[in-house]
C-alpha positions as CSV (number, residue, x, y, z in Angstrom):
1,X,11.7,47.7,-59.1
2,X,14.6,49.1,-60.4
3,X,15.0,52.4,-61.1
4,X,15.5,52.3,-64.9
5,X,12.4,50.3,-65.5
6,X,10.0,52.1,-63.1
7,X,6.7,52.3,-64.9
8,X,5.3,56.6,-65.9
9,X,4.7,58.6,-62.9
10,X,0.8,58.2,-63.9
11,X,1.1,54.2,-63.5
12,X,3.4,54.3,-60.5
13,X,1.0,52.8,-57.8
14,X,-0.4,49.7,-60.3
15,X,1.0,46.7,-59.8
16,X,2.1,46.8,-63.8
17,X,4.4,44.1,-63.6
18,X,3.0,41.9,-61.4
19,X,0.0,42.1,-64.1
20,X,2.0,41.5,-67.2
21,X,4.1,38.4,-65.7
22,X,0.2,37.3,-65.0
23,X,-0.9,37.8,-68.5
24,X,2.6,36.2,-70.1
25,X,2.1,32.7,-68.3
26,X,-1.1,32.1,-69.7
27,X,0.1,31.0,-73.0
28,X,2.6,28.3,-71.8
29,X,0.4,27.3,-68.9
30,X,-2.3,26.9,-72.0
31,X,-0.1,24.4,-73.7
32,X,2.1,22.7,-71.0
33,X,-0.1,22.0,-68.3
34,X,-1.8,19.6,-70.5
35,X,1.3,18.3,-72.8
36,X,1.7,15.1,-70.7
37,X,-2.3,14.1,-71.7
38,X,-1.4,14.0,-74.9
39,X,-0.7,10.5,-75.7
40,X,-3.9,9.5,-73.1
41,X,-6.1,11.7,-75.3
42,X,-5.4,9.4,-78.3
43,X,-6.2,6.4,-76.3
44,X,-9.1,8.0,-74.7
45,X,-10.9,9.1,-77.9
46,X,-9.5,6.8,-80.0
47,X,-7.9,8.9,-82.6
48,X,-4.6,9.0,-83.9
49,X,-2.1,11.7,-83.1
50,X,-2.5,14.1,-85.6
51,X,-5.8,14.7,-84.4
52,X,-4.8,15.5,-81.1
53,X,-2.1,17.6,-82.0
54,X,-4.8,19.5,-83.4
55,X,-5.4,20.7,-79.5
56,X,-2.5,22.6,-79.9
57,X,-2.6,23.6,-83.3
58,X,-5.9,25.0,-83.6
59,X,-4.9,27.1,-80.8
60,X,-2.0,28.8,-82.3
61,X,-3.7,29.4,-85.4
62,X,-6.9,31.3,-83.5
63,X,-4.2,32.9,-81.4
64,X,-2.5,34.3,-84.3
65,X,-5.9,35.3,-86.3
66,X,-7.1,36.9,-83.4
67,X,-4.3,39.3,-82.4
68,X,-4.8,41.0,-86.0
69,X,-8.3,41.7,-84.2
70,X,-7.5,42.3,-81.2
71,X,-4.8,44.8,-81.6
72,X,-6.8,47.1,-83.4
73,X,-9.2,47.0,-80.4
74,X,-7.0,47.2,-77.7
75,X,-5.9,50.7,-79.9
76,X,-9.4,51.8,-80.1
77,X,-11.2,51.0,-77.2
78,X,-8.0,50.4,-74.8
79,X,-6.6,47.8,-73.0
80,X,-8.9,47.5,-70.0
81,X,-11.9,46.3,-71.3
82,X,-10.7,44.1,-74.1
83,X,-8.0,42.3,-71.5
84,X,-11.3,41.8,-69.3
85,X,-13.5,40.6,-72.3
86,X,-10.8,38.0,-72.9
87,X,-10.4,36.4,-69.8
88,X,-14.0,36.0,-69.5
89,X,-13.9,33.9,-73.4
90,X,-10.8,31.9,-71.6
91,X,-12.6,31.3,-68.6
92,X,-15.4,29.8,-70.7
93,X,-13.0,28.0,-72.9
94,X,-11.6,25.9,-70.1
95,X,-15.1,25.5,-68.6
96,X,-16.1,23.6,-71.9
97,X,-12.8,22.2,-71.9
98,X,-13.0,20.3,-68.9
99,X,-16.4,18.8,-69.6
100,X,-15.7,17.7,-73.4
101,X,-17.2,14.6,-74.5
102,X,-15.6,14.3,-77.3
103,X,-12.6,15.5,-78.9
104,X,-14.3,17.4,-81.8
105,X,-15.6,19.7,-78.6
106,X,-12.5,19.9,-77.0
107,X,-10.7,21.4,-80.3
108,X,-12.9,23.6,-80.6
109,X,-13.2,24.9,-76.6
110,X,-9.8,25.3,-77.6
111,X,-10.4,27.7,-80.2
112,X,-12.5,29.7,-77.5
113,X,-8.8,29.8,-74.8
114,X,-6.8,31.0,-77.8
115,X,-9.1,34.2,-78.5
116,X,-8.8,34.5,-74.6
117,X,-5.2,34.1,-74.1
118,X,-4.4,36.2,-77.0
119,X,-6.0,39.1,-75.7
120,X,-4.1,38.8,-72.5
121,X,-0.7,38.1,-74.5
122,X,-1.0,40.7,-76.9
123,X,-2.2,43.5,-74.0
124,X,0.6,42.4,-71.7
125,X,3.2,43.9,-75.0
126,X,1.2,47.0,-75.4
127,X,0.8,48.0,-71.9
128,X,4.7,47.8,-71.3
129,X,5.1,50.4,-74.9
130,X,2.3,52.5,-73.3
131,X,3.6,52.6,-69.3
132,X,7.3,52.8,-69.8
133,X,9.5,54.5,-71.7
134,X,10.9,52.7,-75.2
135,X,14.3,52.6,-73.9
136,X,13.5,51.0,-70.7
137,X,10.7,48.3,-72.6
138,X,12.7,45.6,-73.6
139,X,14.3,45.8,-70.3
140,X,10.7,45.2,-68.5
141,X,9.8,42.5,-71.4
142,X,13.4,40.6,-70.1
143,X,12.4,40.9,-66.7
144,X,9.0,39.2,-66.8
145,X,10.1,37.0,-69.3
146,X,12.9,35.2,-66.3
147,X,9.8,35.0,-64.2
148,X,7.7,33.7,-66.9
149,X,10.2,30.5,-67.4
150,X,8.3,29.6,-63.9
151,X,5.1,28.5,-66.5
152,X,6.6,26.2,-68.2
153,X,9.4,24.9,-66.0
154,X,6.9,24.0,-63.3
155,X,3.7,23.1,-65.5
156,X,4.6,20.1,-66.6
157,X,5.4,18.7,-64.1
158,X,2.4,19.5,-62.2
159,X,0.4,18.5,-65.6
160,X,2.2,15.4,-65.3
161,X,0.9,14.6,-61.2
162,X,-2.8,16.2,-62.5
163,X,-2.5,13.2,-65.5
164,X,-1.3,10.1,-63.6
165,X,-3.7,11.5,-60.5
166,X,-6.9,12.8,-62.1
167,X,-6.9,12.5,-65.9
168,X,-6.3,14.7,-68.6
169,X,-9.5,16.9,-67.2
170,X,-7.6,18.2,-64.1
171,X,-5.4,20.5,-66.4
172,X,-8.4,22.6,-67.7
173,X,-10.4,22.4,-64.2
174,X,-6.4,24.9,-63.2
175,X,-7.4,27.2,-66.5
176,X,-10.6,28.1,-65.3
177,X,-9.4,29.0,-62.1
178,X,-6.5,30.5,-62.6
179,X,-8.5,32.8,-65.8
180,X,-11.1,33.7,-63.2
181,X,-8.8,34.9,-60.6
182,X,-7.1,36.5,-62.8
183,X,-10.2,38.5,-64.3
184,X,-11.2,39.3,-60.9
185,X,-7.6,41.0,-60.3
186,X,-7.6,42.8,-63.4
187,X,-11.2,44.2,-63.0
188,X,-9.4,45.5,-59.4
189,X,-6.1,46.3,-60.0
190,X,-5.5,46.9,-64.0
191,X,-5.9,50.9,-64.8
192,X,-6.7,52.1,-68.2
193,X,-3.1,52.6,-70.0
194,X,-3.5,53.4,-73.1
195,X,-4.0,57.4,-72.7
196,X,-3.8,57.9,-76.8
197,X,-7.0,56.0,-78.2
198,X,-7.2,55.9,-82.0
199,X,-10.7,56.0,-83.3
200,X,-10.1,55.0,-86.6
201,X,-8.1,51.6,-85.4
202,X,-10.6,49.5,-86.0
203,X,-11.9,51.5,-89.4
204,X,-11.3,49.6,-92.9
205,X,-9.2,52.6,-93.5
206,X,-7.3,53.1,-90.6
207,X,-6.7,49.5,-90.3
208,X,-5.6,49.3,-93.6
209,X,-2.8,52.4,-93.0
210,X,-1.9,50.9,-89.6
211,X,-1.3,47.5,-91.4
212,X,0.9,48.9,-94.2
213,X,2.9,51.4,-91.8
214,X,4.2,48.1,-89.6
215,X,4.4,45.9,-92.4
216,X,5.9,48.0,-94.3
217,X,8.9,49.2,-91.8
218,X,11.9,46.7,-92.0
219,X,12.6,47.6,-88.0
220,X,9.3,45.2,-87.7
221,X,10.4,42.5,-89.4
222,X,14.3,42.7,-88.2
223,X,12.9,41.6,-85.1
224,X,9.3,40.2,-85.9
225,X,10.5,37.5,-88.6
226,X,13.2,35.7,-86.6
227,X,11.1,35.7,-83.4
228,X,8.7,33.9,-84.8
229,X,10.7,31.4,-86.1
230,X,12.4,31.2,-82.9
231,X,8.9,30.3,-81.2
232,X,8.5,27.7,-84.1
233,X,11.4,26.0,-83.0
234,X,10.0,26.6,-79.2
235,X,7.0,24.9,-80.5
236,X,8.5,22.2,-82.1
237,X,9.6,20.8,-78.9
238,X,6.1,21.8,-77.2
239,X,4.0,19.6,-79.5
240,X,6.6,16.8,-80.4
241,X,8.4,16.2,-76.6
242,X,5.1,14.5,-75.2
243,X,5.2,12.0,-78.0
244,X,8.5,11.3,-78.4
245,X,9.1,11.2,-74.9
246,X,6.6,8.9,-73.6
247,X,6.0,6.8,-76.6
248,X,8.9,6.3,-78.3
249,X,11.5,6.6,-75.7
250,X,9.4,5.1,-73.2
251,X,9.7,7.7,-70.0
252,X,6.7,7.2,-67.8
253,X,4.4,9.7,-67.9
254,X,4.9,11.3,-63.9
255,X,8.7,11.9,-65.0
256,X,7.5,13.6,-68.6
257,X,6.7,16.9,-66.5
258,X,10.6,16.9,-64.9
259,X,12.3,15.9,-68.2
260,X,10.6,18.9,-70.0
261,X,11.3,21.7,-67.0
262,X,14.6,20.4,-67.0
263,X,14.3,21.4,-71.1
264,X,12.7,24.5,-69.8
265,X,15.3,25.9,-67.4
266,X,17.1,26.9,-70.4
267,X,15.0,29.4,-71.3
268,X,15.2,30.3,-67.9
269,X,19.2,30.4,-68.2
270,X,18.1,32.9,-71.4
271,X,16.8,34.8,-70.5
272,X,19.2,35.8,-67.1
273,X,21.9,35.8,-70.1
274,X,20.0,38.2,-72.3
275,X,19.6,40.8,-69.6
276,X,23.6,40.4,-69.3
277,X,24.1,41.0,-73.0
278,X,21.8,44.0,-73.7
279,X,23.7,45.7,-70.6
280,X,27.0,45.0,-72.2
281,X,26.6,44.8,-76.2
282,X,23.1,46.1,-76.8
283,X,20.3,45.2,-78.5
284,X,21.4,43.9,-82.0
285,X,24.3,41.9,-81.2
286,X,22.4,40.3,-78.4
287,X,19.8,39.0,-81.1
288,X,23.0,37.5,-83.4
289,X,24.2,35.4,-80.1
290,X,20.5,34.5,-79.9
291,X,20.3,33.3,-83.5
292,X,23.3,31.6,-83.4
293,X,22.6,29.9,-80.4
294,X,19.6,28.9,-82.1
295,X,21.6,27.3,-84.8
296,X,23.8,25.7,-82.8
297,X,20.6,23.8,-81.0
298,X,19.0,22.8,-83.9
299,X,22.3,21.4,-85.9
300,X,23.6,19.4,-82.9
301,X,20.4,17.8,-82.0
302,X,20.3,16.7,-85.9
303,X,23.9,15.4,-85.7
304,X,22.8,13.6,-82.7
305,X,19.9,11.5,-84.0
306,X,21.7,11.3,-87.6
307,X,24.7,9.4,-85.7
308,X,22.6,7.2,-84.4
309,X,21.7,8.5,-80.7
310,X,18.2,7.9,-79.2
311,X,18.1,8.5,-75.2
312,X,15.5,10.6,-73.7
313,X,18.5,12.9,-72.8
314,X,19.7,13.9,-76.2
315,X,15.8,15.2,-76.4
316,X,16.3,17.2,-73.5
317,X,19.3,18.7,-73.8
318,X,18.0,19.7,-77.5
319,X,15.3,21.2,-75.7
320,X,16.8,23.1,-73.1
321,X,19.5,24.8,-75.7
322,X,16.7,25.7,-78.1
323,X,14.4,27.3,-75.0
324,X,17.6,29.1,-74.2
325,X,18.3,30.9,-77.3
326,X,14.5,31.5,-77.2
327,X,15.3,33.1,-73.7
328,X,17.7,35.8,-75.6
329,X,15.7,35.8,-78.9
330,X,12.1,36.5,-77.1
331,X,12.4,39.6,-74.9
332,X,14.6,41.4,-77.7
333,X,12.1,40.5,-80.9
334,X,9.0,41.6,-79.2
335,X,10.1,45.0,-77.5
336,X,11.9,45.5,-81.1
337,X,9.0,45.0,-82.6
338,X,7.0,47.1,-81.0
339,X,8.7,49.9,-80.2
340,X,8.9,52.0,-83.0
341,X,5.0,52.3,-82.9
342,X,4.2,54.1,-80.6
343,X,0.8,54.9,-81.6
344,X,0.3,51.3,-83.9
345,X,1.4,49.5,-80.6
346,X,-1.5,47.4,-80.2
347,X,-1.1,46.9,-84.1
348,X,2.4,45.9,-84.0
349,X,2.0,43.4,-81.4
350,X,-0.9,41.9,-83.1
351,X,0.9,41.4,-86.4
352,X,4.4,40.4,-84.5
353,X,1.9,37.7,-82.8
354,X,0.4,36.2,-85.6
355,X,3.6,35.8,-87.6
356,X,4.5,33.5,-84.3
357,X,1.5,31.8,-84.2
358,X,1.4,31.5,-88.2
359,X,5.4,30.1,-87.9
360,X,3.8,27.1,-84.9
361,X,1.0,26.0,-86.2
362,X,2.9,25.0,-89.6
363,X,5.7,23.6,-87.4
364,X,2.8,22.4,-85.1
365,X,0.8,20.2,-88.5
366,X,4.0,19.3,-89.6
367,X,5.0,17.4,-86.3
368,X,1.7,15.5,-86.1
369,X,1.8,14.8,-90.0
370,X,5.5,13.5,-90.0
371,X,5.5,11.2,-86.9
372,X,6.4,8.0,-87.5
373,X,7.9,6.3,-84.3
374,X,11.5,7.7,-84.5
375,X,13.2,10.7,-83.4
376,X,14.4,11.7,-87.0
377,X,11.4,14.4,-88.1
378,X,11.8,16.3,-85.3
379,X,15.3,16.5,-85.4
380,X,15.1,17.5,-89.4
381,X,12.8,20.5,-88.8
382,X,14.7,21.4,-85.5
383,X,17.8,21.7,-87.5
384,X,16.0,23.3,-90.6
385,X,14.4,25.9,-87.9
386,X,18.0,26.6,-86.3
387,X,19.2,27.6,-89.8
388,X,16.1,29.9,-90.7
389,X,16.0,31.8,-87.7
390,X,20.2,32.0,-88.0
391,X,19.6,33.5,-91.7
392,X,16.5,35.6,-90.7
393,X,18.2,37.5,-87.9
394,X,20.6,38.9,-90.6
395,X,18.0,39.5,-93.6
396,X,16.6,43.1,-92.5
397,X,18.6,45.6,-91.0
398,X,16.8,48.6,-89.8
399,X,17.3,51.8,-91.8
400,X,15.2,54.6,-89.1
401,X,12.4,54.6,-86.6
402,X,8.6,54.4,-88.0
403,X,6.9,57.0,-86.3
């Protein structure tokens, strides 16, 4: 590990980032593994696809309510137990997923890997505020975030194999593996690092001051706001691709999983390029590039499909410019977040987390409500996304640290 983002002398000999890239790939292996059963789960059930978008929007939406819990516990009690607590729920989760007879069950099993997943999401941000220094954060939160482009580049494709091979169950049958060794290694490996427990986190009171202090701080919503919609746009792309891909341009389902890594690798490509950037220009500037990048995505997939172009490529390359900026947008929204809360940490990255999840699973109903066999919906709201997050990144300009 590089000097500069060496973890406190008291965390030196955990394996902090090893844990934290861990915790991070949960979420897109939660969503991508399965994103090429998507179409087979409206055959297999017999219900149309706005219902089975509902897999992936009732998960956003119980990941975003539950980091406004979770944070506050993670504050209180620390970080150990409740990251332990929630793998166990995920565990479970994907265990009721797999055997679902219906799809009623599997919706809500999927409520059940959200709460999970979002304790591991929203610890793996407030361990890296509490083990390393502020200025050194977003540096560790760029680092894991080029390994964590490993999830999603290589779990569609492997969700697309588990599909043709097995059947849509094969994806959950991975969770719960991969939830319970993970739960084993954190009971091992993970110690206790939050070393400044607030008692009255969880208090109506205390709650209610922690709230208002983050909410209330424009440094949390410089960065918080246009994150978020940067994961909408993400997210757009996550719930619409399967469709669009399979159904209306007609790409089998075993190349689906290659099509969307190749999307994929741009957030890859980000987030090497972000790294780059906050060495060179620093942390603001490399959020404009982001946002603009983001805008640029969004407008030229929109002139694409408006001029008449529908090839499974003009998808993908859409993708893999919007995951890019995503790349740059990602590590430098949640660290900035964060970071001026030191003792709200848990807080912050609750809130910061349910904004995101808020921002998908509107973009989420509104891609199962508005497909109608073309490419042109998602195009509009990818362009309407590039613009909002392009506009939001220049709304709120911090005025002084919270503390």
């Amino acid at each position: 590990m590089n000097p500069d983002t060496r973890p406190l002398a008291q965390f030196a000999h955990a394996p902090l980032l090893l844990l934290v890239i861990a915790y991070l790939m949960m979420q897109p292996l939660s969503t991508d593994l399965y994103l090429a059963s998507l179409p087979s789960l409206a055959t297999t059930f017999n219900v149309p696809t706005s219902t089975v978008q509902l897999t992936l929007s009732v998960f956003v939406i119980g990941f975003g309510f539950a980091q406004l819990i979770v944070g506050p516990l993670s504050d209180r009690y620390g970080r150990r137990p409740v990251l332990l607590w929630g793998l166990a729920i995920y565990a479970l989760g994907s265990a009721l997923c797999t055997f679902a007879p219906s799809i009623q069950l599997l919706i809500a099993a999927r409520v059940l890997q959200a709460i999970g997943c979002c304790c591991a999401i929203m610890n793996s941000r407030a361990i890296v505020r509490d083990a390393y220094d502020p200025e050194h954060s977003v540096k560790v939160i760029t680092r894991a975030s080029t390994w964590l482009a490993l999830a999603p580049l290589l779990g569609p494709i492997l969700g697309s194999y588990l599909q043709v091979t097995f059947g849509w169950r094969a994806a959950f049958v991975v969770h719960t593996l991969l939830s319970t060794t993970l739960l084993v290694l954190t009971f091992l490996r993970l110690p206790e690092t939050n070393l400044h427990k607030n008692p009255d986190a969880t208090n109506l009171a205390g709650l209610s001051a922690n709230f208002r202090l983050v909410l209330g701080a424009r440094e949390f919503w410089a960065y918080a706001l246009p994150g978020a919609l940067s994961y909408g746009a993400l997210f757009a792309f996550i719930s619409g691709a399967s469709t669009v891909l399979i159904r209306v341009l007609q790409v089998p389902t075993e190349y689906f999983g290659y099509c969307f890594a190749f999307g994929v690798s741009g957030y890859l490509c980000g987030t090497l390029v972000c790294r780059r950037l906050l060495a060179r220009i620093g942390t603001p500037a490399t959020f404009r590039v982001g946002s603009t990048m983001s805008l640029a995505a969004g407008a030229l997939f929109l002139a694409a499909v408006l001029a008449g172009l529908a090839h499974w490529s003009i998808v993908v390359i859409a993708m893999s410019l919007t995951m890019g900026a995503h790349g740059i947008n990602y590590p430098v929204s949640q660290a900035g977040a964060v970071n001026p809360f030191p003792r709200q940490a848990g807080t912050a990255a609750g809130l910061a987390g349910a904004l995101s999840m808020l921002v998908a699973f509107i973009v989420g109903t509104i891609v199962g409500a508005s497909y109608n066999g073309t490419l042109t919906p998602l195009a509009v709201l990818a362009g309407a996304l590039g613009l909002s997050i392009f506009v939001a990144a220049r709304m709120f300009v911090p005025m002084q640290t919270a503390t």
